[in-house]
Backbone atoms as SQL, in Angstrom:
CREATE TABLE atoms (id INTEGER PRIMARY KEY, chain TEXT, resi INTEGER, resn TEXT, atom TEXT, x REAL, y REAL, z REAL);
INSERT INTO atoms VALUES
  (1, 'A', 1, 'UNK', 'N', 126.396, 86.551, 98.292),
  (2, 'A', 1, 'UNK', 'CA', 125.806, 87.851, 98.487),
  (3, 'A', 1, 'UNK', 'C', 126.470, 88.845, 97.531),
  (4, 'A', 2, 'UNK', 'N', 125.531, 89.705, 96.724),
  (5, 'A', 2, 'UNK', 'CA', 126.130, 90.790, 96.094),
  (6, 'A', 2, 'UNK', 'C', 126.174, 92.118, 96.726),
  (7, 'A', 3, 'UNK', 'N', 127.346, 92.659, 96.443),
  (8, 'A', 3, 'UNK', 'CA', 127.770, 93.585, 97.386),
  (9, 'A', 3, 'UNK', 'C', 128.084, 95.167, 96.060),
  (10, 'A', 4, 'UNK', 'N', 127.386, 95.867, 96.784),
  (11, 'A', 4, 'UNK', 'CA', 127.814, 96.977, 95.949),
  (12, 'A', 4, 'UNK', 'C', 127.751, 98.078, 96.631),
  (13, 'A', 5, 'UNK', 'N', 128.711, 99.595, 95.608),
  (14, 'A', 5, 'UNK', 'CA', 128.937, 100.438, 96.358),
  (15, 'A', 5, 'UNK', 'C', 127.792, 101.624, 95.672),
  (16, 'A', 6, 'UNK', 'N', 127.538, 102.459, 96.767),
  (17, 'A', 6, 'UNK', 'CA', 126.478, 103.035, 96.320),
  (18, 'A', 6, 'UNK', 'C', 126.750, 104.978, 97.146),
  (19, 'A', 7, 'UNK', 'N', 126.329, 106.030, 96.617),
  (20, 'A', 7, 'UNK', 'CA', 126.351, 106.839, 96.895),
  (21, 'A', 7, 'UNK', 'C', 125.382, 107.669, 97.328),
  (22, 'A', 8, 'UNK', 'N', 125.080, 108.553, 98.057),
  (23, 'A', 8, 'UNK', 'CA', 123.764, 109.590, 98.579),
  (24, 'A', 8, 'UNK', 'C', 122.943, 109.806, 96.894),
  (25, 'A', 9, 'UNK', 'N', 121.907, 109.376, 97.259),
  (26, 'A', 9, 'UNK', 'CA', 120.754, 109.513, 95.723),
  (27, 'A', 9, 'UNK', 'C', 121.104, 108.405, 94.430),
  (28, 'A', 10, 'UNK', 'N', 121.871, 107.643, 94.909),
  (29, 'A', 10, 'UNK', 'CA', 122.207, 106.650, 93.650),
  (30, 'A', 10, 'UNK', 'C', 120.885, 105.685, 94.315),
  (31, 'A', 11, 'UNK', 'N', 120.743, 104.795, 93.207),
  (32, 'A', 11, 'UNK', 'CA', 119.547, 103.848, 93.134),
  (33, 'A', 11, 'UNK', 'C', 120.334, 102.685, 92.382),
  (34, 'A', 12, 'UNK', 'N', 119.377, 101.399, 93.261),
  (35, 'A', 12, 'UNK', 'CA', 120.063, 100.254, 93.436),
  (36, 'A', 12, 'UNK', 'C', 118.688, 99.686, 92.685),
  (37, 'A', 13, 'UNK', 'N', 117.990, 98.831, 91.385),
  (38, 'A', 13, 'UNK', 'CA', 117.115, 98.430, 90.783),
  (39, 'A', 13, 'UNK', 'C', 117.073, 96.442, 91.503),
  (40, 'A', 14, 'UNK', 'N', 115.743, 96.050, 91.719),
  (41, 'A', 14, 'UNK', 'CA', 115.894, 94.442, 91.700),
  (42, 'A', 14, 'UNK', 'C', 114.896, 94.132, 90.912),
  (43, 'A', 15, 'UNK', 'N', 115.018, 93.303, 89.810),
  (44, 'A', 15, 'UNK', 'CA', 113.904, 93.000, 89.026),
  (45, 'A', 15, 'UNK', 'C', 113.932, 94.262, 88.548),
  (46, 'A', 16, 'UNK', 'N', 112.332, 94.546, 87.592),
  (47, 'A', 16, 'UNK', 'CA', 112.009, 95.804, 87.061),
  (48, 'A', 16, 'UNK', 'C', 110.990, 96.498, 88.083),
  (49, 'A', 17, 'UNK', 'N', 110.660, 95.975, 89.062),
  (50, 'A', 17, 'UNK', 'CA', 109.728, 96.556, 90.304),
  (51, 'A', 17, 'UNK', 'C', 110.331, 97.545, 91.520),
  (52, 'A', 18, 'UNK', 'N', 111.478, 96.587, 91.966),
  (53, 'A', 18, 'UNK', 'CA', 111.415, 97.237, 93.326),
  (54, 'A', 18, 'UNK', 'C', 113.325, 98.373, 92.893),
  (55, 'A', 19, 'UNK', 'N', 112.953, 99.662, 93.971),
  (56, 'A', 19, 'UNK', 'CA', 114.005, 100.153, 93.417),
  (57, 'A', 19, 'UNK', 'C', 114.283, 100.748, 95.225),
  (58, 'A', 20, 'UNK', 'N', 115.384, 100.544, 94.978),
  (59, 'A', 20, 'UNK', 'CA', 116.023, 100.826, 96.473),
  (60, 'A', 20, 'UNK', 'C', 117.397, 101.804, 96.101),
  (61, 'A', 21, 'UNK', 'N', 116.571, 103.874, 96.984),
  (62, 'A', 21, 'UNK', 'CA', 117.425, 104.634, 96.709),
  (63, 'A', 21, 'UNK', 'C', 118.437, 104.834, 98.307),
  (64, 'A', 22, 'UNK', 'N', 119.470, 105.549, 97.809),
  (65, 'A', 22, 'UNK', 'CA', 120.029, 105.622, 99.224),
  (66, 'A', 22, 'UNK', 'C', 119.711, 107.227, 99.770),
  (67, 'A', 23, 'UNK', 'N', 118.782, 107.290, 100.384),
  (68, 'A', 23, 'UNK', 'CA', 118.734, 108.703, 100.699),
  (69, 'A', 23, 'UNK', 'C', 119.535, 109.654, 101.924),
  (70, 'A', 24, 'UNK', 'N', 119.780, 109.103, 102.705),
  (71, 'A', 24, 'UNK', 'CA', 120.941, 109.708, 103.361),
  (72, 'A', 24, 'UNK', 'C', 121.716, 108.628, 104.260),
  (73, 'A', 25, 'UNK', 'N', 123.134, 109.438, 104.537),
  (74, 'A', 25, 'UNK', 'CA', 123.998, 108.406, 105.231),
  (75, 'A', 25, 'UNK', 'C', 124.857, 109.484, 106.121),
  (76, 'A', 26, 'UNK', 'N', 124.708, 108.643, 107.488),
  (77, 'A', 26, 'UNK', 'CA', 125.030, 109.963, 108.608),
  (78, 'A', 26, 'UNK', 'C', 126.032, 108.707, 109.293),
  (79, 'A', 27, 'UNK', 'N', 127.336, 109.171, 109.781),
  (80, 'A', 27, 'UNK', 'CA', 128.171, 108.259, 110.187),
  (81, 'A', 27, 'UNK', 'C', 128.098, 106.706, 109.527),
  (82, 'A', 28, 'UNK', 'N', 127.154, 105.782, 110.983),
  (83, 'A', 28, 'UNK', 'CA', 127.535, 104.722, 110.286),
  (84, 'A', 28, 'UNK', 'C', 125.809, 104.016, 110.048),
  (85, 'A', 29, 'UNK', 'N', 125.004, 104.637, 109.786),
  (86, 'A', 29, 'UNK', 'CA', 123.814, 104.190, 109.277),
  (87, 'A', 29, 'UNK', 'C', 123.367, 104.940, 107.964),
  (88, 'A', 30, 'UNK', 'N', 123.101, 104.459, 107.385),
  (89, 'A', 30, 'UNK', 'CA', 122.191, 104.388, 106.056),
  (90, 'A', 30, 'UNK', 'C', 121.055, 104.600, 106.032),
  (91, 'A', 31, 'UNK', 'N', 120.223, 105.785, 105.591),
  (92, 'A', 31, 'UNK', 'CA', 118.809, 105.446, 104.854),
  (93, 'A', 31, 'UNK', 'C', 118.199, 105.178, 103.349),
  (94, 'A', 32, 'UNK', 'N', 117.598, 104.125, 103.717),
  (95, 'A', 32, 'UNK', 'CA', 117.164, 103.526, 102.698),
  (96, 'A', 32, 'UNK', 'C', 115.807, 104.212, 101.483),
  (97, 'A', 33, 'UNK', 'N', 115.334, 104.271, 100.407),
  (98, 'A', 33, 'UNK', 'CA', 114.231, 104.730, 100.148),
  (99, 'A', 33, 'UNK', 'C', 113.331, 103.383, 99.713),
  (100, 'A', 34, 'UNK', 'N', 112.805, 102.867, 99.534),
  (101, 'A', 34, 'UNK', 'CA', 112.599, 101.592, 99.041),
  (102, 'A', 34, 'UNK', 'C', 111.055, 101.821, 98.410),
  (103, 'A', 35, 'UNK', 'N', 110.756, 101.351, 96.874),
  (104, 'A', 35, 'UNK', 'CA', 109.621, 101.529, 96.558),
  (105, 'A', 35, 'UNK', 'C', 109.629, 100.392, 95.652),
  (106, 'A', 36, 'UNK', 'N', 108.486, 99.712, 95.839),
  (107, 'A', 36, 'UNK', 'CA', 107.939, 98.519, 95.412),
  (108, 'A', 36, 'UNK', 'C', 106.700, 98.443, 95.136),
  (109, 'A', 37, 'UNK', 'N', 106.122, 97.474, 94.373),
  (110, 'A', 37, 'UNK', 'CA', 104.151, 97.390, 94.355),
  (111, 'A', 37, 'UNK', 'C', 103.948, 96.656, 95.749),
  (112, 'A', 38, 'UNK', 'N', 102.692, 97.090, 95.732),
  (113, 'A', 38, 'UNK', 'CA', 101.933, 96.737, 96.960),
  (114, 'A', 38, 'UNK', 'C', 101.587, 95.502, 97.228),
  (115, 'A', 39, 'UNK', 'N', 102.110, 94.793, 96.083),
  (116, 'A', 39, 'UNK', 'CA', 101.730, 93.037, 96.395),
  (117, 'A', 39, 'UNK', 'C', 103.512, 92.713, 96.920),
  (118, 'A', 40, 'UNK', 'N', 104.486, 93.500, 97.114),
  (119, 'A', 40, 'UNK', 'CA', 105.535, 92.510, 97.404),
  (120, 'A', 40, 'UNK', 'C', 105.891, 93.313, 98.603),
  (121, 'A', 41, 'UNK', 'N', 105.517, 92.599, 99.919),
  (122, 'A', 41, 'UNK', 'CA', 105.957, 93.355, 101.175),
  (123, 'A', 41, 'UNK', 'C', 107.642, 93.371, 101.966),
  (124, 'A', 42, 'UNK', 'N', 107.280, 94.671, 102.159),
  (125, 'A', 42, 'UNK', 'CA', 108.930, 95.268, 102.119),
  (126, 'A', 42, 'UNK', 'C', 109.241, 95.318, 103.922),
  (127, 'A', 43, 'UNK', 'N', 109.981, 94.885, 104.648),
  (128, 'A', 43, 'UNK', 'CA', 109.815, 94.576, 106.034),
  (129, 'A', 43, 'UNK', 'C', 111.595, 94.909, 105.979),
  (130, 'A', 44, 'UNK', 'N', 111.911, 95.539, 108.014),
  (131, 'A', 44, 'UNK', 'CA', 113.202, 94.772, 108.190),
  (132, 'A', 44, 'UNK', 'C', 113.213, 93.371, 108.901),
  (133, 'A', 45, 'UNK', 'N', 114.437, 93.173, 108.777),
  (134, 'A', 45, 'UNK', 'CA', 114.251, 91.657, 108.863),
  (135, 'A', 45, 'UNK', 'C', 113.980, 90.886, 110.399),
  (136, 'A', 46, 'UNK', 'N', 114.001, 92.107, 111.616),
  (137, 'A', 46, 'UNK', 'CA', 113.808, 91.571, 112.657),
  (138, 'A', 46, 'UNK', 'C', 112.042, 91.193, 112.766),
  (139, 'A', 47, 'UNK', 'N', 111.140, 92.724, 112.075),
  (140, 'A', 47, 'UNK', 'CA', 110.039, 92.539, 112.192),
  (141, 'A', 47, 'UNK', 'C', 109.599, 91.426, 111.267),
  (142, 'A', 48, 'UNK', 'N', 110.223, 90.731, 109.763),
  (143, 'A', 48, 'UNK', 'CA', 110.027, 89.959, 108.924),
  (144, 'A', 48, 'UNK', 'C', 109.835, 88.183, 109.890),
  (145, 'A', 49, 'UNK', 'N', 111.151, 88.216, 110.767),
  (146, 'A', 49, 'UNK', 'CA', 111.172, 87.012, 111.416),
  (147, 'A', 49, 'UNK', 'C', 110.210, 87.034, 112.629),
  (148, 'A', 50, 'UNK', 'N', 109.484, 88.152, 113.250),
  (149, 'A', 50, 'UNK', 'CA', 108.714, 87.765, 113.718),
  (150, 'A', 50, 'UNK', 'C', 107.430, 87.553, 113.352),
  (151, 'A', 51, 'UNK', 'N', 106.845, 87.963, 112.502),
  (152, 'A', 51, 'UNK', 'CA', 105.688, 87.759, 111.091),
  (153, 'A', 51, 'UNK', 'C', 105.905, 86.107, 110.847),
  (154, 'A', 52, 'UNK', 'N', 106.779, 85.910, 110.827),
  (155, 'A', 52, 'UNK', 'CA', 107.048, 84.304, 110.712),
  (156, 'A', 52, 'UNK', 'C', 107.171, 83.497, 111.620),
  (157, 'A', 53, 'UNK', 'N', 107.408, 83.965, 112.788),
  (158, 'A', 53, 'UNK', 'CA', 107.413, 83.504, 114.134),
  (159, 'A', 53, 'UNK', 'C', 105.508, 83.004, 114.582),
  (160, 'A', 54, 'UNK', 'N', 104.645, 84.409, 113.987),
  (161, 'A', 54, 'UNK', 'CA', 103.390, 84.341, 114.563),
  (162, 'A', 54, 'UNK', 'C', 102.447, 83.388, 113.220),
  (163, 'A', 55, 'UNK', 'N', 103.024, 83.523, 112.335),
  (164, 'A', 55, 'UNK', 'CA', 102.254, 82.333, 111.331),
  (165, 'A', 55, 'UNK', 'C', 102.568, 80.816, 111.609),
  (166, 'A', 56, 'UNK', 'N', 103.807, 80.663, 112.305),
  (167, 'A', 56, 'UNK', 'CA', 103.994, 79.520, 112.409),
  (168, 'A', 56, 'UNK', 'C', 103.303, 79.264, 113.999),
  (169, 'A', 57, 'UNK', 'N', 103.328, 79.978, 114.625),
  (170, 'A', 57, 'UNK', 'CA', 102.655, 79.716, 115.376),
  (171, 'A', 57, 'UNK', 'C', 101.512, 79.540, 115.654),
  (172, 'A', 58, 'UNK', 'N', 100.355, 80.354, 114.517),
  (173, 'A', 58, 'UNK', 'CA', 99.028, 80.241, 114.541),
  (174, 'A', 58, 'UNK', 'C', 98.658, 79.324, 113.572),
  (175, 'A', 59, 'UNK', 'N', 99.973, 78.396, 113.119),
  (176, 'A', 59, 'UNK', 'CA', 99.294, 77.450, 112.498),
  (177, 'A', 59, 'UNK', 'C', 99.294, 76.063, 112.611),
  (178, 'A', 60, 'UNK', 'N', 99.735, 76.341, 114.333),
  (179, 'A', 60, 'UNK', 'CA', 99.989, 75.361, 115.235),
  (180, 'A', 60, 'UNK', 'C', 98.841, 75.142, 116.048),
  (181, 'A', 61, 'UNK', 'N', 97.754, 76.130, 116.116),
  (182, 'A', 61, 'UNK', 'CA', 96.562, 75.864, 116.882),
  (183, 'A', 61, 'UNK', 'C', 95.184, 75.299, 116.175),
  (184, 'A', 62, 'UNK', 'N', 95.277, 74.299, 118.055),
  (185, 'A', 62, 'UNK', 'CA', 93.835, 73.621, 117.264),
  (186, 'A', 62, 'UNK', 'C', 92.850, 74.575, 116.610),
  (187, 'A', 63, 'UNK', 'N', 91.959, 73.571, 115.986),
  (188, 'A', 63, 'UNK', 'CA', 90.587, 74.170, 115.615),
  (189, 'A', 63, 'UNK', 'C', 90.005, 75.062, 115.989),
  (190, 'A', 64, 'UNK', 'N', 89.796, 74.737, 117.739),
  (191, 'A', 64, 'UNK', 'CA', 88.884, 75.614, 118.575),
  (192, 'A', 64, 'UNK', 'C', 89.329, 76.506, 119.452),
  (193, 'A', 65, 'UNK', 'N', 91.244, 76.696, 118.981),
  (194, 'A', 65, 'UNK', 'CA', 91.187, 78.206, 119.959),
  (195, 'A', 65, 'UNK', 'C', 91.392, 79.000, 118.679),
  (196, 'A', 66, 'UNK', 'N', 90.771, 78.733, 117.232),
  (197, 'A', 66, 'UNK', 'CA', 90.804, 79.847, 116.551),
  (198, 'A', 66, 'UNK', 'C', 89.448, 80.531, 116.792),
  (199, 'A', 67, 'UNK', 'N', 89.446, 81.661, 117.063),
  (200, 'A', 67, 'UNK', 'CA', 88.258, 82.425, 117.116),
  (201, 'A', 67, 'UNK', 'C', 87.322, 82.614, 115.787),
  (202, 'A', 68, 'UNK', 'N', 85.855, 82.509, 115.951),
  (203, 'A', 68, 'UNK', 'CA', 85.040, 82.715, 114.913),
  (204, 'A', 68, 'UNK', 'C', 84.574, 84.071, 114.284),
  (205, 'A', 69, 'UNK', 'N', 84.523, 84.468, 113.136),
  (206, 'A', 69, 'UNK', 'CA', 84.469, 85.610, 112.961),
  (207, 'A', 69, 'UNK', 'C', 82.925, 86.282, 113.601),
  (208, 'A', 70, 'UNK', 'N', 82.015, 85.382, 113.589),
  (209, 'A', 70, 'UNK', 'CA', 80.964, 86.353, 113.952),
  (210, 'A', 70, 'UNK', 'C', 81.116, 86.338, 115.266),
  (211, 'A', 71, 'UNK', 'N', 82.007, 85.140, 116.108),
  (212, 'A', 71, 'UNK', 'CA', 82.125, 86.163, 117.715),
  (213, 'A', 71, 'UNK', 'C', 83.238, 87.108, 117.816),
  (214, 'A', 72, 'UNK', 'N', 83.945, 87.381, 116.349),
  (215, 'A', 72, 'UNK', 'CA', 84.831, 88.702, 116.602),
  (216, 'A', 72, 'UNK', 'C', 84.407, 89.968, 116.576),
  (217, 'A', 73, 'UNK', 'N', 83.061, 89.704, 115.455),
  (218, 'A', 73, 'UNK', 'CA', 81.989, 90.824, 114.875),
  (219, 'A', 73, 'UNK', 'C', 81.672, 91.286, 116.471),
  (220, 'A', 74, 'UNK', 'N', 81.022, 90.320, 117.419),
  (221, 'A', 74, 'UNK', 'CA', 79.892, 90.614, 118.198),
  (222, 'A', 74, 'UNK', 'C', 80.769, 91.644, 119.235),
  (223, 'A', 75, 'UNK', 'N', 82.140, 91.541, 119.259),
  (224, 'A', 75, 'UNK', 'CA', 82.962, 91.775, 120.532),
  (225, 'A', 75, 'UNK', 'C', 83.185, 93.318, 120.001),
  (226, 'A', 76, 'UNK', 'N', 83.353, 93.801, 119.020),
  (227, 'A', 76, 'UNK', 'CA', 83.804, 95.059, 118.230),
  (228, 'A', 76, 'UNK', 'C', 82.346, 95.951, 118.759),
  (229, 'A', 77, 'UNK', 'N', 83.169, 97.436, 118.952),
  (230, 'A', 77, 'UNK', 'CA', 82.809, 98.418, 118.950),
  (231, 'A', 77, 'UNK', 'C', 81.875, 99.078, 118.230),
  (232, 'A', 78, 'UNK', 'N', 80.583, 99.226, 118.239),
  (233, 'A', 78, 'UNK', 'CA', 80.728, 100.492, 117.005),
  (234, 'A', 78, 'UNK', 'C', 81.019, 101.058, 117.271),
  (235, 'A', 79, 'UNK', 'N', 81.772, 102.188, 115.945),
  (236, 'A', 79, 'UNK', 'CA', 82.256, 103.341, 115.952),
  (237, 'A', 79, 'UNK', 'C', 81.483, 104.312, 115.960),
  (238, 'A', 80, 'UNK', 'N', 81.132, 105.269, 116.979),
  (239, 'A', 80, 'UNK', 'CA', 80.396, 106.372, 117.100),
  (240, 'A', 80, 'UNK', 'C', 80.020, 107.845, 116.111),
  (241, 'A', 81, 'UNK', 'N', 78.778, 107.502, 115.617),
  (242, 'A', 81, 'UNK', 'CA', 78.261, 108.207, 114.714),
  (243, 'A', 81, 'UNK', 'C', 78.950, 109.645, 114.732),
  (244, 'A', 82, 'UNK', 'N', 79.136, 110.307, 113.801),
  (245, 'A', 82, 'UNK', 'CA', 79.557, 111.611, 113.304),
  (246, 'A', 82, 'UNK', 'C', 78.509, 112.552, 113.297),
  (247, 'A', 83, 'UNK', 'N', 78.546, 113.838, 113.798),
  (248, 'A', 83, 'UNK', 'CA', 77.678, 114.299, 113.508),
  (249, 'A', 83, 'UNK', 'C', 77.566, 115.082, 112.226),
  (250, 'A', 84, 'UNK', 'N', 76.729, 115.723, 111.669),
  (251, 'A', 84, 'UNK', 'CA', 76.889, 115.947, 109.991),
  (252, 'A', 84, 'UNK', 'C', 77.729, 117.176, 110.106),
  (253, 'A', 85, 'UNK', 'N', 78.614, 117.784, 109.176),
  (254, 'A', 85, 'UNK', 'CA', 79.355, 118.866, 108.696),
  (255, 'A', 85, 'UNK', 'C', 78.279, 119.413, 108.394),
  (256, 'A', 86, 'UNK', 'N', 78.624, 120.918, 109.449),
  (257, 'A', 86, 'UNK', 'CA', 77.786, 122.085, 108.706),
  (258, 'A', 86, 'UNK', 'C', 78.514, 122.582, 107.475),
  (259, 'A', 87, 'UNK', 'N', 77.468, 123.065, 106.842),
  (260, 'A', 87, 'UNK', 'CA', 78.068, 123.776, 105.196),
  (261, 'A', 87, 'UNK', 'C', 78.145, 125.213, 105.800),
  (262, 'A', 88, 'UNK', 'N', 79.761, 125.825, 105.015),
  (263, 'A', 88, 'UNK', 'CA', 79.485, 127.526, 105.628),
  (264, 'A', 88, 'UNK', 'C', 78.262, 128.042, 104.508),
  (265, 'A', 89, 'UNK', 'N', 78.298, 128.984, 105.216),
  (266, 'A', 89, 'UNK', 'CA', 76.890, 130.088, 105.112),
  (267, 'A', 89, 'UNK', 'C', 77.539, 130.385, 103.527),
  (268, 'A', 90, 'UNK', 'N', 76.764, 130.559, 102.364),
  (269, 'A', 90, 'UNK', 'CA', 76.354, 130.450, 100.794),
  (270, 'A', 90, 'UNK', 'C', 77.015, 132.256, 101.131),
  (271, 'A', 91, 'UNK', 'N', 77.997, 132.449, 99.971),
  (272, 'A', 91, 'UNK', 'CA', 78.572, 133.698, 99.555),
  (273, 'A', 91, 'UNK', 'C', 77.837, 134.401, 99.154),
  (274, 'A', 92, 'UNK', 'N', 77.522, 136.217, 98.799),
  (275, 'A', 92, 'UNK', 'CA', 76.371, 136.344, 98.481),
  (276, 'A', 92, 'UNK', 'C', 77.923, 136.980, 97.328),
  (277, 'A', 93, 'UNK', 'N', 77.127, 137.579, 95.716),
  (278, 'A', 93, 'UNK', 'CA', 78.180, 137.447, 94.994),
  (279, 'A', 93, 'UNK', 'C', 78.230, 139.336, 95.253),
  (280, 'A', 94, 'UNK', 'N', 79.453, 139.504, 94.934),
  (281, 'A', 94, 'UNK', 'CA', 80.095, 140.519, 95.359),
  (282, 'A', 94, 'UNK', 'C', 79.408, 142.070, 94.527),
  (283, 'A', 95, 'UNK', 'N', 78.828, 143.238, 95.169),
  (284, 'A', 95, 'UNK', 'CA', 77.861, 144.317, 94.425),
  (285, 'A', 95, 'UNK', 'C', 78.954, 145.397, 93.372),
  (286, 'A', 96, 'UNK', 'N', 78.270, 145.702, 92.219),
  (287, 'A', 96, 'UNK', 'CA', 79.163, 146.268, 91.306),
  (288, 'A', 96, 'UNK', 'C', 79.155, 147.750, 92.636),
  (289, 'A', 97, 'UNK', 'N', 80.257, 148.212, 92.191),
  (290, 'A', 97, 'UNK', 'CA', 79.917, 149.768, 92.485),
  (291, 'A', 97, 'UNK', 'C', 79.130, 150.357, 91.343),
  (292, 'A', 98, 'UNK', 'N', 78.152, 151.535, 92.189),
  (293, 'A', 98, 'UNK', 'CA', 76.743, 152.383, 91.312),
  (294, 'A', 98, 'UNK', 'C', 78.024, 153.000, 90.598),
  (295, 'A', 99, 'UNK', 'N', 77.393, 153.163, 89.078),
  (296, 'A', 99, 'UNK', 'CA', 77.953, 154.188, 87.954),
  (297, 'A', 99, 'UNK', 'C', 77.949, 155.195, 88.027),
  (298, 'A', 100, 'UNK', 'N', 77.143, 155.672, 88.480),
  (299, 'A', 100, 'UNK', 'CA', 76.415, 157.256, 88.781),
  (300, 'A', 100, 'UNK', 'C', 77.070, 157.709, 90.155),
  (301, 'A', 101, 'UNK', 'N', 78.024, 157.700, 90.438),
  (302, 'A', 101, 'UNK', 'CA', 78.542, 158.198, 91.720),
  (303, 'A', 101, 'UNK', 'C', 79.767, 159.031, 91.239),
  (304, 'A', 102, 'UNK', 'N', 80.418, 159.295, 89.974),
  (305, 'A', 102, 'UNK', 'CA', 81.619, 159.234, 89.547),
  (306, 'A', 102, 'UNK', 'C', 81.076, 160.589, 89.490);
């Protein structure tokens, strides 16, 4: 394991993608900033092992307790129509003052 020391706003680089800043540190926890592309998912590691917990598990079931998509379609909601946005009322454009008043 590499271990390094790092300070409030210093940045830690992996690869040329992902960059992990330290944005604040209050006693004895750390916040992290972490920015990466959207194809490499960024998890902590309790929620990571359970993501792996439920793939391995759903890829333990038979055939037929996977559900079919068109009886997932049929079970879903529609979502209840919107009614249309009124437009505000059209500005009328603003009247010179008459010349002839001076």
């Amino acid at each position: 394991m590499l271990v390094l020391s790092r300070q409030k706003e210093e940045t830690i680089m992996i690869g040329d993608d992902v960059e992990i800043t330290i944005v604040d540190i209050r006693g004895d926890k750390v916040r992290l900033g972490i920015t990466a592309p959207p194809h490499i998912p960024v998890h902590r590691k309790e929620v990571y092992e359970a993501i792996q917990r439920e793939n391995r598990a759903s890829a333990n079931l038979r055939p037929d307790e996977i559900p079919r998509v068109g009886s997932l379609a049929k079970r879903r909601e529609k979502p209840a129509k919107e009614p249309p946005a009124k437009e505000p009322p059209a500005k009328e454009p603003p009247t010179k003052p008459d010349e002839t008043s001076h």
